[in-house]
C-alpha angles and dihedrals in degrees: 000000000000099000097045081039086064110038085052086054086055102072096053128084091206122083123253091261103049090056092043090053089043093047087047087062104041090059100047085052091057093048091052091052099047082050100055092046083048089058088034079058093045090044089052105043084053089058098041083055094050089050097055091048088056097038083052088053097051092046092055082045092056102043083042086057095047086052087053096046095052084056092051092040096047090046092054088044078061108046090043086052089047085057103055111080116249128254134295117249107258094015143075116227124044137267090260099053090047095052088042094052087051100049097041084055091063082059105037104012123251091284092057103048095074097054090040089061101026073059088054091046096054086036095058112016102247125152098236132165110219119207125227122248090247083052085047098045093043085049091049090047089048084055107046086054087050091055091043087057099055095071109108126198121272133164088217095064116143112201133205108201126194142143125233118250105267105288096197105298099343133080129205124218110198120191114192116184136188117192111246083240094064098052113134129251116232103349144062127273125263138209085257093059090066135090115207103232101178146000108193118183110203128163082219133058095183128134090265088057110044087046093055091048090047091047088053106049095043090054083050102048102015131255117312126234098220133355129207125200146143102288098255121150095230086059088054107049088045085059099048085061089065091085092082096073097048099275107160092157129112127273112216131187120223115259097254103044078042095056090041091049085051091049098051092046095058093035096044096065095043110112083202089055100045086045087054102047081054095053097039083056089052095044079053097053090040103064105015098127096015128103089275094057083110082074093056101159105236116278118271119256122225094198126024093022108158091053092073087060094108080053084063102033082060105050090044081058100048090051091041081064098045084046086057098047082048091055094061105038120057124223147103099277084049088058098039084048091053096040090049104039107013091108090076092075085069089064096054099110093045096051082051090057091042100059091053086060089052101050091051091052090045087053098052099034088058094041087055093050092046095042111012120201123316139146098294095033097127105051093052091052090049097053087049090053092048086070089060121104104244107175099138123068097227092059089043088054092056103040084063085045094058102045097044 
């Protein structure tokens, strides 16, 4: 020992002491530190423990609370349920959400109405059954026969009277009605005023037919005191057949058809205005697929077709302008624009006469569809037309037309 103790010494500087006394106090700081972790331990283990004890209680808090919300929820699932009214017989799902489903299809259609409360349920959390489109379009046709059988006899009945447009190979003849009785005071009538009194499919629309719907449905309802319709000649002569039955009433025709039947009646026989409709074929055929295809005169109408006139008054307008741009500039698009569309100077005069016509027919047509018709009607509408430009004879003819 002496002798290792030596030769350790050795290889020191220090003295003996003075490493005895630094090792001493190395060692003490080394106790005091480990004394200190061993409290930081205690001090965290204690924590730890503390925390656990607390992390145990909030877990039973929270399961305790998700017991509590599926009470609740299941208490507000029921209450929701106990509001909603049972069941029709026969049926599974309730008068409300029949009426609903109807009334939402006159918005959306019958597709839409499944996704649009299948979207409130999810909003708003509320167990409802969603029917299907086939359950909401079945629901809408039982009540359209439900509302076509309300309709009682009457000897005042006052019918409207129009076909569908073609649906493949059938026709539809609908018939709306409204009791003289009913008729409202100081304002038009409204969809809501009316009573459907019959849908008939038919793959004819001939005299024989119309004839045999509007028989029916006389014999079923009663005569009727007036009928208003198109204007179309099967519906007259459907009509004429009435009498039959014992129908001594008037047959009108609506204000627009009315006003087109008038306008055809004075145009038709004006040699200007037929000059005009072959010229205006020919215009059609001469510069379709030119550089001029882009005044292109308005497609021809088989049918109404003279209510598209304002179609046609504009477009001679629009191309009366272009012709007198034309006339102040040179160049080849100026000539081809003249060759191909100068007649149209010799029709100044007439397309000044027409749009007076126009303009009377826009002003009643927009004073019917604001007022309607009503005890003093006609006055009113007088006074308006007096503030129309009729220069023309043929614009002052039909004014008078159209007011008498």
């Amino acid at each position: 020992m002496v002798t290792s103790s030596t030769i350790a010494l050795a290889q020191f500087k220090s003295p003996w002491r003075c490493l005895c006394r630094s090792l001493f106090q190395s060692r003490e700081r080394w106790k005091a530190k480990a004394q200190c972790g061993r409290i930081t331990i205690a001090r965290l283990q204690q924590q730890l423990h503390l925390a656990q004890r607390q992390q145990r209680r909030l877990v039973a808090q929270l399961d305790e609370m998700k017991r509590d919300n599926e009470v609740w929820q299941a208490g507000i699932d029921q209450k929701a349920c106990s509001t909603l009214s049972p069941d029709l017989a026969g049926h599974q799902f309730s008068s409300e959400m029949i009426s609903l489903c109807c009334r939402l299809s006159q918005w959306v259609g019958f597709r839409a109405v499944p996704k649009v409360l299948q979207c409130i349920a999810e909003a708003f959390g509320l167990p409802l059954k969603i029917p299907s489109r086939d359950a909401v379009r079945n629901w809408n046709c039982r009540n359209g026969v439900a509302i076509l059988q309300q309709a009682s006899r009457a000897d005042d009945w006052v019918w409207m009277v129009d076909h569908s447009v073609q649906l493949g190979k059938m026709f539809v003849l609908v018939v709306l009605g409204i009791r003289q009785s009913q008729l409202p005071v100081d304002r038009p009538l409204t969809r809501d005023d009316m009573t459907p009194l019959a849908v008939m499919p038919t793959e004819s629309r001939d005299k024989l037919e119309v004839s045999r719907q509007l028989i029916e449905v006389a014999e079923r309802l009663g005569t009727p005191l007036a009928i208003l319709s198109d204007g179309a000649r099967e519906l007259h002569e459907g009509a004429e057949s009435l009498k039959t039955t014992g129908f001594r009433g008037v047959h009108l025709d609506d204000i627009k058809h009315k006003v087109s039947n008038l306008l055809k009646k004075r145009l038709g026989q004006d040699e200007r205005f037929r000059e005009f409709l072959a010229q205006l074929g020919g215009t059609t055929a001469s510069i379709q697929q030119t550089e001029l295809d882009h005044l292109l005169p308005p497609r021809k109408k088989e049918k109404c077709r003279y209510m598209s006139l304002g179609q046609l008054i504009d477009w001679a307008t629009m191309v009366e302008c272009q012709l007198n741009l034309a006339s102040t500039t040179q160049g080849k698009g100026s000539e081809r624009l003249t060759e191909k569309l100068g007649w149209l100077k010799n029709h100044g005069d007439d397309l000044c006469c027409w749009r007076e016509c126009r303009h009377l027919i826009s002003q009643v047509l927009q004073y019917a569809n604001d007022s309607g018709v009503f005890v003093g009607s006609t006055e009113a509408l007088r006074n308006r037309l007096a503030e129309c430009p009729t220069n023309s004879k043929l614009s002052r003819q039909l004014r008078e037309e159209m007011l008498s």
